[in-house]
DRENMI-275742 format. One line per 10 residues: number of its first residue (from 1); their letters; for each residue x, y, z of C-alpha. Coordinates in Angstrom, 2 decimals. Example, Ala and Ser with C-alpha at 12.3 -4.5 7.8 and 13.67 -1.06 7.14 Angstrom:
<atoms>
1) as) 12.30,-4.50,7.80  13.67,-1.06,7.14
</atoms>
This chain:
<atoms>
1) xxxxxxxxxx) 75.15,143.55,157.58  78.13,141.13,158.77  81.13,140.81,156.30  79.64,137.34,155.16  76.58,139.24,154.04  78.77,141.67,151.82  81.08,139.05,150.75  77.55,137.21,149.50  76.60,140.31,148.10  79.91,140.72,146.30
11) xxxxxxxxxx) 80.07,137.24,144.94  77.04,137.55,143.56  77.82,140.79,141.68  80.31,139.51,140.29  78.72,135.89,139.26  75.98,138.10,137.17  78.47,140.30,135.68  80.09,137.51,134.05  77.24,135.43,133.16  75.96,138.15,131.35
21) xxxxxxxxxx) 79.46,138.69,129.35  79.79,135.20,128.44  77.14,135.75,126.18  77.87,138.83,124.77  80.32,136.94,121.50  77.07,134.92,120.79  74.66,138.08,121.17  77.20,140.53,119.06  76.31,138.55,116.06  73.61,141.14,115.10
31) xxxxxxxxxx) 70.16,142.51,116.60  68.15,139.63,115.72  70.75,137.99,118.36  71.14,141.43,120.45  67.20,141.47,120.75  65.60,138.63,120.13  67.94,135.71,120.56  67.38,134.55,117.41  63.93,133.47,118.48  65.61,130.19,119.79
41) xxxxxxxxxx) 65.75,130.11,123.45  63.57,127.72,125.42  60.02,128.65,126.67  61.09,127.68,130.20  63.89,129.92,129.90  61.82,132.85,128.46  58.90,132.03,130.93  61.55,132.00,134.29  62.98,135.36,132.74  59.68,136.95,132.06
51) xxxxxxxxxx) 59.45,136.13,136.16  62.69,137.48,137.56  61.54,140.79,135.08  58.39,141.24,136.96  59.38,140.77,140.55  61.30,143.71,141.04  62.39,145.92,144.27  59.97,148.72,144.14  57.03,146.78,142.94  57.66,144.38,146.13
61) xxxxxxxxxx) 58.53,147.82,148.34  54.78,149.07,147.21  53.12,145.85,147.20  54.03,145.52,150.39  53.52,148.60,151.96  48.81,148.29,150.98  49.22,145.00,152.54  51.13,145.97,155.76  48.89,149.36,156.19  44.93,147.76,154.22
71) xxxxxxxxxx) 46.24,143.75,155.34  45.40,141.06,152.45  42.88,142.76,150.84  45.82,145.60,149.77  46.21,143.08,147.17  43.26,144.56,145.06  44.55,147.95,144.65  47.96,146.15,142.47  45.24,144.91,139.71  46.25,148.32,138.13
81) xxxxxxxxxx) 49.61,146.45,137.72  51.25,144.73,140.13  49.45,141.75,140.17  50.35,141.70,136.54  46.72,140.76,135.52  47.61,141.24,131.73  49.80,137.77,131.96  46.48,136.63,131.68  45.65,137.48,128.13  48.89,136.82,127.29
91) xxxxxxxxxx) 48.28,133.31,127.87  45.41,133.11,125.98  45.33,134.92,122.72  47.90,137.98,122.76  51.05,136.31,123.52  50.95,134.18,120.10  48.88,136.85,118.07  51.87,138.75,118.73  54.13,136.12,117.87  52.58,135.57,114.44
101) xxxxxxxxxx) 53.19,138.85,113.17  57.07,138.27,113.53  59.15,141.11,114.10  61.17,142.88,116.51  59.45,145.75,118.49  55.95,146.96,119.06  57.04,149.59,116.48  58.08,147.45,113.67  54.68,145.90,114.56  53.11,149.21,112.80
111) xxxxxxxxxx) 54.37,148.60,109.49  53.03,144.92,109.41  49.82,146.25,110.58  49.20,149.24,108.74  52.09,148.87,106.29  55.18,150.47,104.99  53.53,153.50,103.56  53.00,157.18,105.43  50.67,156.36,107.46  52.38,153.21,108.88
121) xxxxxxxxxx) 56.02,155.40,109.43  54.20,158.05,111.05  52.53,154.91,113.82  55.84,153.09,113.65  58.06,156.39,114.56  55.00,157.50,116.84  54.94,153.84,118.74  58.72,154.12,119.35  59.36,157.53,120.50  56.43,156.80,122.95
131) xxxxxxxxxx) 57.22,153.29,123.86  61.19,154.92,124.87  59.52,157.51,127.03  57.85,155.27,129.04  60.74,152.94,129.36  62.56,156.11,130.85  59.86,156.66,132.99  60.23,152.81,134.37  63.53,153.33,134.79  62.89,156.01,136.88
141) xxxxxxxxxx) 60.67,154.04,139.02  63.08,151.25,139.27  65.52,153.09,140.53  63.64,154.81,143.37  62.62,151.20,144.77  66.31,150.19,144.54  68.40,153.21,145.84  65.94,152.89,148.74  66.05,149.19,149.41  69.75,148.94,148.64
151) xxxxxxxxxx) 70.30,152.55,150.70  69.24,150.98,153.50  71.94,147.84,153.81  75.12,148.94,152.44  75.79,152.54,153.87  76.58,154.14,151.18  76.86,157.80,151.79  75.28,160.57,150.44  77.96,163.13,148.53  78.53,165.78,145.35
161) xxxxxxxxxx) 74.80,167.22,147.10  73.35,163.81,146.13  71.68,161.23,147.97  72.69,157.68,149.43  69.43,156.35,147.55  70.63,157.81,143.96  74.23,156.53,144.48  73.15,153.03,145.59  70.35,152.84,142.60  73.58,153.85,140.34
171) xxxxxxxxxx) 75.53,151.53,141.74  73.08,148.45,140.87  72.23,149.84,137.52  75.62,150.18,136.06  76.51,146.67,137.42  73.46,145.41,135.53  73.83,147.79,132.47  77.42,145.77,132.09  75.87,142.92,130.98  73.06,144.25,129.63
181) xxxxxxxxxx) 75.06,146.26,127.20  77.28,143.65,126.37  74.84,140.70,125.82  71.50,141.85,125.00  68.66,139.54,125.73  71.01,136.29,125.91  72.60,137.53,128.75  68.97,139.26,129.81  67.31,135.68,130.13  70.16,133.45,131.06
191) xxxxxxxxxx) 71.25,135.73,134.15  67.06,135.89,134.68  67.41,132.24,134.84  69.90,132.68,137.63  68.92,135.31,139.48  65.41,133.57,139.61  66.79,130.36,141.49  68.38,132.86,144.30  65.10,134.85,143.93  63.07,131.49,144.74
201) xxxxxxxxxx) 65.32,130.49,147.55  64.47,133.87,148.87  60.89,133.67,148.47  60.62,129.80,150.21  62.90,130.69,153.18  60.94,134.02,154.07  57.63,132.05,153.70  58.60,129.26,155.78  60.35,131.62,158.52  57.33,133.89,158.46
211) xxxxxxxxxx) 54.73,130.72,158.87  56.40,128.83,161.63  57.52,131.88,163.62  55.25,134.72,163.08  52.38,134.84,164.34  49.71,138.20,164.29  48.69,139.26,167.61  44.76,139.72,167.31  44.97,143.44,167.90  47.45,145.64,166.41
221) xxxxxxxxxx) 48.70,149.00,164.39  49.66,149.38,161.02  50.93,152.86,159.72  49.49,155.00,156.56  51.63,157.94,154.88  49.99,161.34,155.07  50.08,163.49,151.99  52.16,166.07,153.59  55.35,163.40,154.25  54.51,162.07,157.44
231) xxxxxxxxxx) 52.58,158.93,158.97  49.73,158.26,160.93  49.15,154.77,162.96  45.68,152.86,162.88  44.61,150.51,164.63  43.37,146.85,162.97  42.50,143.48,164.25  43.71,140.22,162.73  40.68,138.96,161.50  40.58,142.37,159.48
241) xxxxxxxxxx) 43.81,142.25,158.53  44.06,138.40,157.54  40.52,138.38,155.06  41.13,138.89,151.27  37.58,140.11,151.13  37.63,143.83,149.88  35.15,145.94,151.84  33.38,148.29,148.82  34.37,151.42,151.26  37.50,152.50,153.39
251) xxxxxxxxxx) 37.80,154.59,156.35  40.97,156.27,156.05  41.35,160.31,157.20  41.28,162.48,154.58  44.70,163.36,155.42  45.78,160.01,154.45  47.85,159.63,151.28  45.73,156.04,150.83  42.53,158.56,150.85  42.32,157.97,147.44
261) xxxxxxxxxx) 41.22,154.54,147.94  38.53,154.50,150.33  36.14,153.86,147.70  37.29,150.49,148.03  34.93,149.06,145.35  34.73,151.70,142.49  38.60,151.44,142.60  38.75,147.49,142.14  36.25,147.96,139.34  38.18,150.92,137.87
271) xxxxxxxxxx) 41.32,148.47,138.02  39.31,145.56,136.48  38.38,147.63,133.35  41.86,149.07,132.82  43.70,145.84,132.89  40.73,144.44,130.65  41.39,146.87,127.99  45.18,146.57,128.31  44.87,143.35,128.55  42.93,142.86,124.94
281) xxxxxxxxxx) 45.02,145.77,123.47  48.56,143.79,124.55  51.79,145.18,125.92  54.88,146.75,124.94  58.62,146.54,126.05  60.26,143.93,127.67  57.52,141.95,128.49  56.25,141.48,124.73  59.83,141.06,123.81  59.61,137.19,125.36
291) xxxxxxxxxx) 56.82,136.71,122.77  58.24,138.07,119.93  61.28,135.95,120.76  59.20,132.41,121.20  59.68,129.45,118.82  55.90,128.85,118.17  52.20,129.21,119.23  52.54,126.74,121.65  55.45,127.56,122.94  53.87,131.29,123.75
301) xxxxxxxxxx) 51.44,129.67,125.69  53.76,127.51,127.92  56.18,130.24,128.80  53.39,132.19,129.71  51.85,129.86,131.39  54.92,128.99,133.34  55.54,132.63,133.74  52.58,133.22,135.90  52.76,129.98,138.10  55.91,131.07,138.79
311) xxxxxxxxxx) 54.68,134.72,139.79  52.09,133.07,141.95  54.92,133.09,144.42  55.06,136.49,144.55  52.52,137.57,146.88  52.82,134.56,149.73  56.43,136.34,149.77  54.63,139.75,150.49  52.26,138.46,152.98  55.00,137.06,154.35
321) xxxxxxxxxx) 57.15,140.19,154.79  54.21,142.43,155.51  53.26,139.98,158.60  56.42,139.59,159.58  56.23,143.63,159.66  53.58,143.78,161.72  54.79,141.71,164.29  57.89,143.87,164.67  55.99,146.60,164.96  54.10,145.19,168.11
331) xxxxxxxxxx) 57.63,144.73,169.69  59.73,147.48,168.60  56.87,150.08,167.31  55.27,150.59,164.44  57.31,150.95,161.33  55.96,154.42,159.99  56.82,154.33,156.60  54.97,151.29,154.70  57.22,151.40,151.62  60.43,150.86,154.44
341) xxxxxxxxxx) 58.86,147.55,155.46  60.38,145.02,153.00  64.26,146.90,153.97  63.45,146.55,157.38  61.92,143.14,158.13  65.16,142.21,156.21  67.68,144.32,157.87  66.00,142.87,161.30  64.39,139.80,161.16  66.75,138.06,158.93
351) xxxxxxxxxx) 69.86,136.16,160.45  73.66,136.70,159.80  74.55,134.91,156.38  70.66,134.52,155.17  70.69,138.17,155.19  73.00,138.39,152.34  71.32,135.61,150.45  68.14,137.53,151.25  69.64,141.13,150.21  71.42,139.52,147.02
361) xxxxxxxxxx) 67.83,137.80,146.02  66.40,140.94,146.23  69.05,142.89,144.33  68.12,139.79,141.58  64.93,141.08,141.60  65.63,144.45,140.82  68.46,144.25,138.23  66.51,141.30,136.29  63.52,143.81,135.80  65.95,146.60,134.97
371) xxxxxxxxxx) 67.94,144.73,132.58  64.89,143.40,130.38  63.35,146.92,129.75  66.74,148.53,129.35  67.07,145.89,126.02  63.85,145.98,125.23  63.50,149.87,124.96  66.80,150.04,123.20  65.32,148.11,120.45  63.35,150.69,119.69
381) xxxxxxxxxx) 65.56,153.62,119.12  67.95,150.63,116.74  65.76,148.87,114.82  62.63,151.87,114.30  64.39,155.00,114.10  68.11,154.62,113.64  67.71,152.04,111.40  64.08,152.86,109.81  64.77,156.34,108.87  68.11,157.92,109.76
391) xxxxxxxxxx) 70.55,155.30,108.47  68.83,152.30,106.37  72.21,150.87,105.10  73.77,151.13,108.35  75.96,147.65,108.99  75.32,144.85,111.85  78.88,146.73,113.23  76.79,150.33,113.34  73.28,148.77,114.60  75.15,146.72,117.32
401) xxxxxxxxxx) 76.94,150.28,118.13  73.89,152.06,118.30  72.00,149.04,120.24  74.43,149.84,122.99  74.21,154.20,123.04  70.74,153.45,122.97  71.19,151.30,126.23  73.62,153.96,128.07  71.23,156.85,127.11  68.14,155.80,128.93
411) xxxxxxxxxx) 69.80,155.11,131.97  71.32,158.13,132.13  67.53,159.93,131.57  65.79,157.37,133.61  68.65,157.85,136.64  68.55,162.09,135.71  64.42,162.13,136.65  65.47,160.43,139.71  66.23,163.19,141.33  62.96,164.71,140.44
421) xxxxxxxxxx) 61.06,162.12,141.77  61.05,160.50,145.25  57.85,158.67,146.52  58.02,154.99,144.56  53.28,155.22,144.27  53.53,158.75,142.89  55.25,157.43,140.08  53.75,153.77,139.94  50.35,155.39,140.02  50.92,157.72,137.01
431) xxxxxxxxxx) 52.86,155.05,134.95  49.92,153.11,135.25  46.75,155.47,135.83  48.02,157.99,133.28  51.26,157.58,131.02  50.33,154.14,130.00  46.55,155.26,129.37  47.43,157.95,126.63  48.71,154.52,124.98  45.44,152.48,125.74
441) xxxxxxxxxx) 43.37,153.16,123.29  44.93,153.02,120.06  46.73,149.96,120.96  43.73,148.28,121.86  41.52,149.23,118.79  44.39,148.43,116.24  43.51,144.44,116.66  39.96,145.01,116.87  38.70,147.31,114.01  40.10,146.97,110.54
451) xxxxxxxxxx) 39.34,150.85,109.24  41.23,152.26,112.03  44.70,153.56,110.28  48.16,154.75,111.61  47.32,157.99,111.56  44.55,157.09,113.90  47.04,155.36,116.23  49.47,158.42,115.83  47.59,161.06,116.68  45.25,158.96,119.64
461) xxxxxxxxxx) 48.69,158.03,121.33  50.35,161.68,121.37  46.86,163.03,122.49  47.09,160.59,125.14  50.53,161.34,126.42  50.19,164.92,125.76  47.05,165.14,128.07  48.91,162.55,130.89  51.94,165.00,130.85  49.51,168.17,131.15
471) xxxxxxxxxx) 47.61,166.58,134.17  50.30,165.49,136.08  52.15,169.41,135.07  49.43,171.05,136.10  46.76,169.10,138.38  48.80,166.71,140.39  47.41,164.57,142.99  44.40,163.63,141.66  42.36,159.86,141.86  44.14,157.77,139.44
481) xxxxxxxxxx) 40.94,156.96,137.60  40.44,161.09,136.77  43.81,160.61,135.84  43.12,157.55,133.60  39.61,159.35,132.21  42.06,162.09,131.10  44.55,160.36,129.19  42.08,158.24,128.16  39.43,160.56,126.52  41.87,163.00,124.89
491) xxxxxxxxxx) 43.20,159.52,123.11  39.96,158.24,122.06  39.21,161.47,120.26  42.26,161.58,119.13  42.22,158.02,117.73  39.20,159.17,115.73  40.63,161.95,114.29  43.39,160.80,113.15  41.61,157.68,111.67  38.98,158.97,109.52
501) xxxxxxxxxx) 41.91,161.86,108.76  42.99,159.36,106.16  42.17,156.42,104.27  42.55,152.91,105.81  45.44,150.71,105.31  45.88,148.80,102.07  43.73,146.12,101.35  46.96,143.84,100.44  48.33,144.94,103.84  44.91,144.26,105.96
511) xxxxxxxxxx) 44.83,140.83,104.30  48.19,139.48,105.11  47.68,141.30,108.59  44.37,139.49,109.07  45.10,135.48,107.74  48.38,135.74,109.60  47.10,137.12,113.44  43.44,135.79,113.15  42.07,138.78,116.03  38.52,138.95,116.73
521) xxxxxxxxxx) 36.73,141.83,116.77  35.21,143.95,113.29  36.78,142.65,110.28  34.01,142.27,108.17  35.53,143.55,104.52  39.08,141.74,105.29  36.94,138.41,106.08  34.84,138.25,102.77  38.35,136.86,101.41  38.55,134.29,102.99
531) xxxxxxxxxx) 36.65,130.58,102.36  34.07,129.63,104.69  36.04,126.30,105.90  38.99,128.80,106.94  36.45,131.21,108.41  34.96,128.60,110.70  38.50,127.31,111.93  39.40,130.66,112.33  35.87,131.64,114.34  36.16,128.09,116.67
541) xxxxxxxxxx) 39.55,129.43,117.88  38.54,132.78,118.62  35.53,131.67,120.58  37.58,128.89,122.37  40.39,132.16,123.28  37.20,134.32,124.61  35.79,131.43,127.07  39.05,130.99,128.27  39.80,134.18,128.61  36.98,134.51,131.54
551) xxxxxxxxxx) 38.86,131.04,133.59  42.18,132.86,133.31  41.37,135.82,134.65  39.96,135.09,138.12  41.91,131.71,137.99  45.44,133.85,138.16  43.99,136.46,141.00  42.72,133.17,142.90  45.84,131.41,142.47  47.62,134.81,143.81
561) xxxxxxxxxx) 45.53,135.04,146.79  45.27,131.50,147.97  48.90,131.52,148.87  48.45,134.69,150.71  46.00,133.09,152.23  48.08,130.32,153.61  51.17,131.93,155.24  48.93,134.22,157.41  46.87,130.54,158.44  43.41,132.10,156.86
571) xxxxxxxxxx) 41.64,128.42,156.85  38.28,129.33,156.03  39.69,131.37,153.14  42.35,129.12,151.84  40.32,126.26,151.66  37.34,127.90,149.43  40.11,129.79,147.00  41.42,126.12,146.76  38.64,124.68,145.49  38.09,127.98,143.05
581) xxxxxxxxxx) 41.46,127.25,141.94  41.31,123.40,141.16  37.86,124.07,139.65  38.93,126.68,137.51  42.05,125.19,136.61  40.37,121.97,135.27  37.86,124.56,132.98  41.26,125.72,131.56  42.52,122.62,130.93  39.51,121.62,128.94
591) xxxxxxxxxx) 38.96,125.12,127.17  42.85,126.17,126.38  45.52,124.21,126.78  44.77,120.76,125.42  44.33,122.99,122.31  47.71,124.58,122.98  49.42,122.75,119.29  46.27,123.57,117.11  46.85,126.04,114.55  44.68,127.83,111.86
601) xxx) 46.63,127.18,108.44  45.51,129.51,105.93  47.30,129.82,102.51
</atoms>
């Protein structure tokens, strides 16, 4: 980079540094401030945050790299979680049953669900210990995305027997773990806000650059890694590449690392069931945070709603890049590595000036993701086992303390497995395929079935992680969905053990739970309480959340994929997902969001 690219970079720095610690006076007021904001920040705010969170570097490194090497139809291999398919049951129903039940963490979340007895501790201490794991895990991830992208631009070098990538991921992460520390999530979603406006320049100029000047040549070679570290080149055509129709089969080599995919169809359909169950189960760290933080129902919907419009961005950006890629490639040869093709369409294809802009966007993108789960899995060490069980009377002065160790220490583990780990998928894929499943089933069946008890949840999600930990110990490498049948079978059983283990939860406790969420699902003995007027309202709403639930779905992956469509000049494509798009948009209109300020009041 020139020195105006650096001095960019710099400025920038140093901009989010101190937006971040003019909020930290407001946010040291205590947790509820530190962690939630004091549930009084606008949904547009929340909703722009929730963006900049999800758009990070090594999510846009891999992204990239199954659309440069599979073209468009890469796109269906991210339903595991990069297209961030769960946004859509957010929107509907989990973002404001959430909301409802009023508290801080996922954890705390236990004890309103299954109440303050033993069996609620034992979920609520079980929920957080797991829930911090995984955030180290993510932070892990992060920081392999970022120490490569950033690696690549500033030249920092490699010293103390460590590598350039761990030093540059360190450098980014204790720049954003300054404010983060300092402000919790008022300084989160306020420098969100701001690194999303540089992130949204970034994503317009690429798009325009790549669809006036690019154009794909109608042969040409795309590379695939190799499981033993190297890369092999394949050829493609255009019209392969450009079509966002998946093929139900592959042809990879065997030796391919992307092997795993090349039954094309049984993967989508894997991915499809896995984000449907944790999409009707709900999420966890930073991304439920932004719901537990909302004003109201309707404001849950809006900022999730606005959340994923604004994501719809996202992928036009990665067609972009990966195109952009390709034609590179055809002039200066192939670039081998697909998860080095975001660093160096950038570090080549971008001018003098807008290269710093670009390189500063991106370094948004990945300290606005790190920052949220960095406060969000904090929380969870403060407010369910600090304050739950080790130190009850501790003061705001202690928590607030505490809030920040807990920040510090999970870097320092998520930064430590760094050097473990080096290949961005490898850990992606077992976040997603493996870690994350141990948690599936309990947290889906604790909405959905009223006998299930926190033992139940307990012992389901440590069977779960247990067996994910095991499998990736002892039988790396395998598909991601015998990964996922792993995790996820040793949970179910576990789930059941633990459940009928132990009596349900209170009556008193399923009640409250029950008239204040209103889930669907098996709540027959909890719903004989109720009066049949309330039962009705309560029964209209859920059926109006399922029916919508099926338009939100395929309306955000057809939203996603039309704009793809567009910056690689797929007509034929674009204008069919169009009319998808409009048609399923007006369904939604009609089904959820005129119905957005309707509540169920029941005393």
């Amino acid at each position: 980079m020139a020195l105006i690219d650096y001095l960019i970079v710099v400025v920038y720095l140093t901009s989010m540094v101190f937006v971040g610690l003019y909020f930290s006076k407001k946010a040291s007021q205590g947790i509820n401030s530190y962690f939630l904001g004091e549930r009084g920040m606008p949904w547009w705010a929340l909703g722009a945050s929730g963006m900049a969170s999800n758009l990070d570097i090594s999510g846009t490194m891999i992204n990239t790299a199954f659309v440069f090497a599979l073209g468009l139809s890469g796109f269906f291999i991210e339903i595991r979680g990069g297209v961030t398919l769960i946004m859509a049951f957010l929107m509907i129903f989990q973002g404001k049953w959430n909301r409802r039940a009023l508290v801080m963490t996922l954890a705390e979340w236990m004890s309103f669900r299954f109440g303050k007895d033993r069996q609620g501790d034992v979920a609520r201490l079980v929920a957080a210990v797991s829930v911090i794991i995984v955030t180290i895990a993510m932070i892990t991830y992060f920081a392999i995305g970022a120490g490569k992208f950033v690696g690549e631009f500033l030249g920092i070098p490699s010293f103390w027997g460590l590598s350039s990538e761990f030093w540059a991921a360190t450098l980014m992460i204790v720049l954003a773990m300054i404010y983060t520390v300092a402000s919790g999530l008022y300084g989160v979603v306020w420098t969100d806000v701001f690194q999303g406006v540089l992130i949204f320049f970034t994503i317009i100029y690429i798009c325009v650059l790549a669809f006036t000047q690019f154009n794909l040549p109608e042969v040409f070679n795309v590379s695939v890694p190799l499981k033993d570290g190297g890369f092999l080149t394949l050829p493609t055509t255009k019209e392969a590449w450009t079509s966002v129709i998946p093929h139900w089969k592959l042809n990879l080599p065997p030796e391919s690392a992307y092997s795993i995919y090349n039954l094309f169809g049984i993967a989508i359909l894997f991915y499809l069931l896995k984000v449907t169950l944790e999409g009707s189960g709900g999420t966890s760290q930073y991304m439920i945070q932004r719901f537990f933080a909302s004003r109201s129902d309707r404001e849950a919907g809006l900022l999730s709603l606005f959340w994923t419009f604004l994501l719809g961005f996202r992928w036009p950006f990665i067609a972009a890049i990966a195109m952009m890629g390709v034609v590179f490639g055809t002039q200066q040869g192939v670039i081998a590595d697909p998860e080095k093709v975001l660093p160096v369409v950038v570090n080549q294809l971008v001018p003098i000036g807008l290269k710093g802009l670009m390189v500063a966007g991106l370094m948004a993108a990945a300290m606005s993701t790190f920052d949220s789960t960095v406060n969000a899995g904090a929380a969870y060490w403060v407010k369910d086992i600090y304050q739950a069980y080790i130190n009850p009377k501790a003061t705001e002065k202690t928590l607030m303390l505490h809030s920040r160790l807990a920040s510090v220490g999970i870097v320092v583990l998520g930064l430590g497995f760094m050097l473990i780990i080096k290949n961005i998928n490898e850990i992606w894929g077992w976040i997603t395929s493996s870690l994350g499943a141990g948690m599936l089933i309990p947290t889906l069946a604790r909405w959905y079935w009223w006998r299930m008890n926190g033992y139940g949840f307990a012992v389901g999600t440590i069977a779960g992680m247990v067996a994910a930990i095991i499998q990736k110990t002892f039988i790396p490498g395998v598909p991601e969905y015998v990964s996922f049948t792993i995790a996820t079978l040793a949970s179910l059983v576990g789930l059941i053990v633990g459940t009928y283990s132990g009596p349900p939860a209170k009556e008193e406790v399923l009640f409250e739970f029950y008239k204040r969420t209103r889930p669907f699902g098996f709540w027959g003995p909890v719903r004989k309480k109720l009066g049949p007027e309330v039962l009705a309202q309560i029964d209209k709403e859920n059926r109006r959340d399922i029916l919508s639930t099926f338009f939100a779905v395929p309306w955000q992956i057809v939203l996603f994929l039309t704009g793809m469509t567009l910056i690689v000049r797929r007509w034929d494509e674009f204008w069919i997902l169009s009319f998808v798009l409009m048609g399923l948009s007006i369904a939604l209109y009609f089904s959820w969001f005129r119905h957005l300020s309707t509540e169920v009041k029941v005393d």
